[in-house]
N, C-alpha and C positions, 0 to 999 in steps of 0.2 A: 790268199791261199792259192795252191797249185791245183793244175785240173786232179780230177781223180786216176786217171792212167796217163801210164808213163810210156814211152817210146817202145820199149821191149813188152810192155804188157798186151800195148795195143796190135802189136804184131802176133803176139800168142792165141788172142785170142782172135785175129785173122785169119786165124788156120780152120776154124770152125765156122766162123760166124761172118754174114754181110751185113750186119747192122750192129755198128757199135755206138754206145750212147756215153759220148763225153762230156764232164760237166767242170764248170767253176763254179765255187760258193760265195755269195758276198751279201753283204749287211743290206736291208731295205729299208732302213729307220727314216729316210729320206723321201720315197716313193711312195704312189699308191698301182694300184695297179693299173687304174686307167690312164697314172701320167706316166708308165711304162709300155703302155700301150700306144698312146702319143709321140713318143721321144724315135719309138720302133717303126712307125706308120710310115709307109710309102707308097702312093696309089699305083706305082707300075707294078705293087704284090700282093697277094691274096693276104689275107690277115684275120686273127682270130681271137678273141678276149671272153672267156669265161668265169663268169663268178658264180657264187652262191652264197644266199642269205638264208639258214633255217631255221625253222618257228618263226618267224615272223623276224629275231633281232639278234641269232647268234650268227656271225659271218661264219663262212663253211670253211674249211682249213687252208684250202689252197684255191689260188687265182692262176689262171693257165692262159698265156699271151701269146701269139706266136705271128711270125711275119716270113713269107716264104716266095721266090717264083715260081710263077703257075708250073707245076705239075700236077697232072689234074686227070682227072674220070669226071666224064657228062655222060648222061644218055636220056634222049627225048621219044616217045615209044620203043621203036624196035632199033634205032638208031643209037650207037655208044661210039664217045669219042676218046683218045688217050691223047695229052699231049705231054711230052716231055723235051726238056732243051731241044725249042724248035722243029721237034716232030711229031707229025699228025698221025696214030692208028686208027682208021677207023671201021667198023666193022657193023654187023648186023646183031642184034644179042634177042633170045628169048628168055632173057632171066636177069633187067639189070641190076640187083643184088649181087649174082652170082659172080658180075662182071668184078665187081669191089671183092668179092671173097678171092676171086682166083689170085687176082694182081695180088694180093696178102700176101697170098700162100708161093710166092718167090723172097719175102724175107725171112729168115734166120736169126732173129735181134739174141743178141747179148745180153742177160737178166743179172740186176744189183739189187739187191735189196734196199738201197737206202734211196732208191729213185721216189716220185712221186705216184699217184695210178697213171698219170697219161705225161710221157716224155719225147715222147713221136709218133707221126702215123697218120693216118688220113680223120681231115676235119669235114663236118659239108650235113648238107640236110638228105632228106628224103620224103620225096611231095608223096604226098596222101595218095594221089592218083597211081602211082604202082597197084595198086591194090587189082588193077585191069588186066595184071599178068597170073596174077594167084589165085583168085576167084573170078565165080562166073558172072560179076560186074559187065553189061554194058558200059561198051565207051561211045559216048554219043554227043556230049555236051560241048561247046566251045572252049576253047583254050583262050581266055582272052590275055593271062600274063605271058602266054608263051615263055613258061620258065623249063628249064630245066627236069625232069623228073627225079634226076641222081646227080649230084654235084658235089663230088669229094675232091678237097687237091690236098696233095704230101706236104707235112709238114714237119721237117727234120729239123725244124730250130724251135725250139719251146723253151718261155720262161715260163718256170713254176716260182709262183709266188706265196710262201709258208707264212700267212697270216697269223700263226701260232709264233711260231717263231724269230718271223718277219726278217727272214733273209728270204735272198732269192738263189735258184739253181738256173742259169745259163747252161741248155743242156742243147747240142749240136750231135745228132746223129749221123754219124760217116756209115754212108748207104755203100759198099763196098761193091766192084763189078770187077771180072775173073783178070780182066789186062789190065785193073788199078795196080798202081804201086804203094804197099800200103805206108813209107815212110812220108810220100809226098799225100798221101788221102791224113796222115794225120797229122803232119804241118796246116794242110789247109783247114783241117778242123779247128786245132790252136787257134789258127789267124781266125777265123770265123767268130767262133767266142771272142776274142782280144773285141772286133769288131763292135760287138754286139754290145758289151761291157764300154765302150768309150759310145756309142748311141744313149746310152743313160745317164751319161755326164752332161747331155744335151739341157740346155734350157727351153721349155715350152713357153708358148701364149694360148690361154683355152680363151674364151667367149666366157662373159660372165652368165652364166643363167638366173635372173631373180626368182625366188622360190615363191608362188605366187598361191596363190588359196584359189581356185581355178572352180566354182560351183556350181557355172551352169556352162558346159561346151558347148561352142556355136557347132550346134549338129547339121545346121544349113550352109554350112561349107563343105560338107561330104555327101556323097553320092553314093547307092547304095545299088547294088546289082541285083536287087528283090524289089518291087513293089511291095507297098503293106500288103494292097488287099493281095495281092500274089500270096505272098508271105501267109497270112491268115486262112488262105486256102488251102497252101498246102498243108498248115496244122489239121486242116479240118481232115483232107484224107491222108493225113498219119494215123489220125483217130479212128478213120474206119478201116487203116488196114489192123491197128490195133482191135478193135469190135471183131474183124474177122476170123484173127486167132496167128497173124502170120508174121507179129509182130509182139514183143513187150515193150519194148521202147524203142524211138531214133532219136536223132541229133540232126537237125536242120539249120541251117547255117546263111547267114550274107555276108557279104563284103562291102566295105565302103572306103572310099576312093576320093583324093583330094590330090594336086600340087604341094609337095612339100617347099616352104619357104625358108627352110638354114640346114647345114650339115646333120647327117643325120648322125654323128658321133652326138652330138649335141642331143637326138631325139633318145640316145640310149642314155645318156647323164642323165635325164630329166626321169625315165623308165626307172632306172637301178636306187634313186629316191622318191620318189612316188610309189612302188610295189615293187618291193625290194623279194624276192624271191628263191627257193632254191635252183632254177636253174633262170640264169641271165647268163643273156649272150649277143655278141655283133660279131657277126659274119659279114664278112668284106671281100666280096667275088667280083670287085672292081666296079661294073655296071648293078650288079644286084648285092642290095644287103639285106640282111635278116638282123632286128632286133626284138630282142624277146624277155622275156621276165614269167615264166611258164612254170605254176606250182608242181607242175607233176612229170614221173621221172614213165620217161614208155617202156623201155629195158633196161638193166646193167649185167653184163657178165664178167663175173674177176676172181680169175683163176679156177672159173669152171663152174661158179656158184652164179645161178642167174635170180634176179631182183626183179618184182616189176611190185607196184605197189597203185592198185587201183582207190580212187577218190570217189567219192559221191557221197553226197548229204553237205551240204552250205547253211553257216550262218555268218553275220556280223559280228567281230569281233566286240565286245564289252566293254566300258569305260575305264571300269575299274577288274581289277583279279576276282574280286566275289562275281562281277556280272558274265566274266568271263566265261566261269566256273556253270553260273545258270545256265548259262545260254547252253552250253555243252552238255549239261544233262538233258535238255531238252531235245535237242538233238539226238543223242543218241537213244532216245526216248521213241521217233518218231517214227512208226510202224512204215510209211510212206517209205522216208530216209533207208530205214533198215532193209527194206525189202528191196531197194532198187542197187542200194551198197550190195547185197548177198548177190543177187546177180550179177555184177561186176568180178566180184570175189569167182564165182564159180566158173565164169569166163575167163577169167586169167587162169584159175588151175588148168581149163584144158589146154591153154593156149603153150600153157611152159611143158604140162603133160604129152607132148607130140617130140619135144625136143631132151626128156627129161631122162634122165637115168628110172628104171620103172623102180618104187616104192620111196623114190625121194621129194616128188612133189609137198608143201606143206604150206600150211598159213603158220607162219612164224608169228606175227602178231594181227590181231583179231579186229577190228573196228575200235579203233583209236581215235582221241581227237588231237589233230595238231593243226596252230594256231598261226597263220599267216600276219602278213601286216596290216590287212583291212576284215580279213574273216577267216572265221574255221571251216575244219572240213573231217569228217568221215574217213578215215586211213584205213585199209591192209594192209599184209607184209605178204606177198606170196614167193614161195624159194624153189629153187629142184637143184639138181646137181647134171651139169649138161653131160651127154653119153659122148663117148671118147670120138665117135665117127662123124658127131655134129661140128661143126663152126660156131664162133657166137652169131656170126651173121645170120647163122639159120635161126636160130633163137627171135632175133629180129621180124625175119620174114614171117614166123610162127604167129608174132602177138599181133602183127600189126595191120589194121589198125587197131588200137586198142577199146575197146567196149564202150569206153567213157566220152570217146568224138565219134563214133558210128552208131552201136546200139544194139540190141539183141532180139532173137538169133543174129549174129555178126552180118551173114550174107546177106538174110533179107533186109537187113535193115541199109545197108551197100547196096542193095536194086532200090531201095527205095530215094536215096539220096539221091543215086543217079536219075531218076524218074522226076523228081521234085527240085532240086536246085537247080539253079538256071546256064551254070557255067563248072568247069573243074574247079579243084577247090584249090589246087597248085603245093605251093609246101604246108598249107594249111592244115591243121590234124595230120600232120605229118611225122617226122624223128629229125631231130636236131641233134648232131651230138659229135663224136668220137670215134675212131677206131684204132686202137693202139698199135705198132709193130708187133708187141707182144700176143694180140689178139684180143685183150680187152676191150670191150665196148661201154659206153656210156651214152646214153639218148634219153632227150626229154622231147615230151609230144609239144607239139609245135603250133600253141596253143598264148594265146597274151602275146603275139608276136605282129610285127612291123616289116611289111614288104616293101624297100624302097628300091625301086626300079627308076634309074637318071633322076629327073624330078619329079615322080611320082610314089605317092606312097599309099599301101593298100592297108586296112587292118581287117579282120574275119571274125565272127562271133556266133556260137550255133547254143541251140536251146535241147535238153533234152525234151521230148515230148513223149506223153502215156494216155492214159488212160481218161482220166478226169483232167486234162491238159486246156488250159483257158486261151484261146487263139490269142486274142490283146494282149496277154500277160507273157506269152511266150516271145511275142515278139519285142515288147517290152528289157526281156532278159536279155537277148541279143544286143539289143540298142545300150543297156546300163554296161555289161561285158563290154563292148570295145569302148565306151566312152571313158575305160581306166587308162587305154593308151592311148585315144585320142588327147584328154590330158594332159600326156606327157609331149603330146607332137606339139599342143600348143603354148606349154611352157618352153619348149626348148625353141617356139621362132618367136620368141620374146628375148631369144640370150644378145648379148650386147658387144 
């Protein structure tokens, strides 16, 4: 098949538009998406691989891969960086969200219908610790990953991978600037695609990884940025700032730190079947990558309708579909469960309520249960309709952090974090995600995720705590949480 514009089309629509998204269709009955991911890889480029698995074992429609040179937004406090072919802006920012909304708002993209939700646009996280420009959060704790706070780079070459269908879209976005010529910007796009399409002709060699029944992790190879008894103390005054009144719940959190011993492409193969999840991802910022497998989604906005859908209440998945079914009613059975879900619930309406067209906020769907690969979980749906003068960015900045890695009231429970954990928490409880040309967003909190910085890899795990909150037990939850991805770090330096 031919791209979808032709020479004269693309020029037409040159007259309007500086972002045109040109694509070829071709068959994937060959590929998966990670050995498209592979065949595309080259460490001099930033690079990007998102899947999704929901309910526990329906793969999600489309796989989105992308391989691109750094063009890029960083910003470290007050500090933001732009680079583009070989040139450095750098500047002072009081808002670095706003830095990623502005740079947007010089595209113009070109809209098809038959694209996928994300065919260009900036990929990259956003560490938790912004939270120091938007509330009145002390910032006081060491930085010991020295990441990044905001780290998005452009990404104009995206394969979508139609899991349904199982063809793929080779889609090259020609970024148009006013002295391009546009017959030569869309030869070079042609060439670009041709490119791209003979890279997947490529033969790979992966590492075998053996699939190993892994029951007890050696937890004394990792190091943990908490002391127990630290750790157990600080439950105790969570508990009495809860007893006080100035709290309902936090989320208290460690990290734990080891030398990674094999690629970390490897440490994501090992994640994406071990807890297979609706948002899985590697991000490949050259020295820093993020791998992740993160049930919960922080924002979506598409086409004006924003999504966040808050979690809380956990159980173990069932053996069979009848124990399934038990366990689920019992769940949503549990006064506990229900009471700390409603509050999430009520936190999200107001968080969308600030950004929201007024009388369109709503809980679409009510405390639901939906069933992961290892356990279930307590669902909302909450929706608004964004007002014509917001961004989705703003939308962003609105929820985040979201209730479910901080805790309620939001703020104090953000003085308390900062009070009690020992260090920033970096992209951790963070947003992972997307930002379209079009302005669509997509983010999942940044939560079951793998920090590997050179050869060091971090993982994070945080408890909620309340009221009747067991110190041992919480800290307990912490150590079982990341030991699902310490798991996978240790299956994948087992690959061969």
């Amino acid at each position: 098949m031919s791209v979808n514009l032709s020479l004269d089309e693309f020029k037409k629509l040159a007259r309007d538009y500086n972002v045109i998204p040109v694509y070829k269709e071709i068959l994937s009955d060959i590929d998966t998406p990670l050995s498209v991911f592979q065949k595309i890889y080259s460490p001099e480029r930033f690079s990007f691989l998102f899947e999704s698995v929901e309910q526990g074992n329906n793969i999600g429609r489309y796989s989105f891969i992308g391989s691109s040179l750094p063009v890029y937004i960083k910003t470290k406090g007050r500090f933001a960086e732009f680079y583009n072919n070989g040139q450095i802006l750098c500047k002072n920012t009081s808002d670095p969200i706003d830095e990623l909304k502005n740079h947007l708002k010089n595209f113009k993209p070109a809209k098809f219908e038959n694209l996928p939700p994300f065919w260009g646009g900036f990929v990259g996280y956003v560490a938790y610790d912004v939270v120091h420009f938007y509330e009145p959060i002390p910032d006081s704790k060491p930085d010991i990953l020295k990441l990044p706070d905001i780290f998005f780079f452009l990404s104009d070459e995206v394969i979508a991978f139609d899991n349904i269908n199982k063809t793929i879209k080779i889609i090259v976005s020609a970024v148009l600037e006013k002295e391009d010529d546009t017959e030569e910007k869309y030869n070079e796009t042609i060439r670009r695609i041709n490119q791209i399409e003979e890279k997947l002709c490529r033969e790979i060699r992966l590492s075998r990884i053996p699939v190993i029944d892994i029951k007890d992790v050696k937890i004394s190879q990792w190091k943990s940025n908490f002391k127990k008894e630290e750790f157990l103390k600080a439950v105790e005054k969570c508990k009495f700032y809860i007893k006080e009144g100035d709290i309902i719940q936090v989320v208290i959190s460690q990290r734990f730190h080891k030398k990674l011993k094999t690629d970390p492409i490897n440490v994501y193969r090992s994640v994406r079947s071990i807890n297979p999840s609706p948002y899985l991802f590697y991000l490949d910022f050259r020295d820093i990558k993020l791998i992740g497998s993160s049930p919960e989604i922080l924002v979506s906005v598409k086409n004006g309708k924003i999504l966040t859908k808050p979690i809380a209440g956990t159980r173990p998945r069932g053996k069979t579909p009848e124990e399934d079914e038990k366990l689920a009613l019992e769940l949503l059975r549990d006064e506990k469960e229900r009471a700390e879900h409603l509050m999430l619930v009520d936190l999200a309406r107001n968080d969308v309520g600030k950004v929201a067209k007024s009388g369109t906020v709503k809980v679409d769907r009510f405390m639901y249960i939906e069933n992961y690969s290892h356990v279930m979980h307590i669902v909302s749906d909450v929706s608004g309709i964004l007002r014509e003068e917001m961004h989705p960015l703003d939308v962003l900045k609105s929820v985040f952090p979201v209730g479910t890695v901080s805790g309620a009231p939001k703020v104090r429970a953000m003085q308390i974090i900062e009070e009690l954990e020992p260090e920033k928490r970096g992209p951790y409880a963070g947003a992972v995600g997307y930002v379209s040309f079009d302005g669509n967003i997509d983010t999942a909190i940044a939560i079951r995720t793998a920090i590997v910085r050179k050869d060091d890899i971090y993982i994070q795990a945080g408890a909620g705590i309340v009221a009747d909150s067991i110190p041992e037990k919480e800290y307990e939850e912490t150590v079982n949480k990341a030991k699902a991805m310490m798991k996978a770090v240790e299956m994948a330096e087992n690959a061969q």
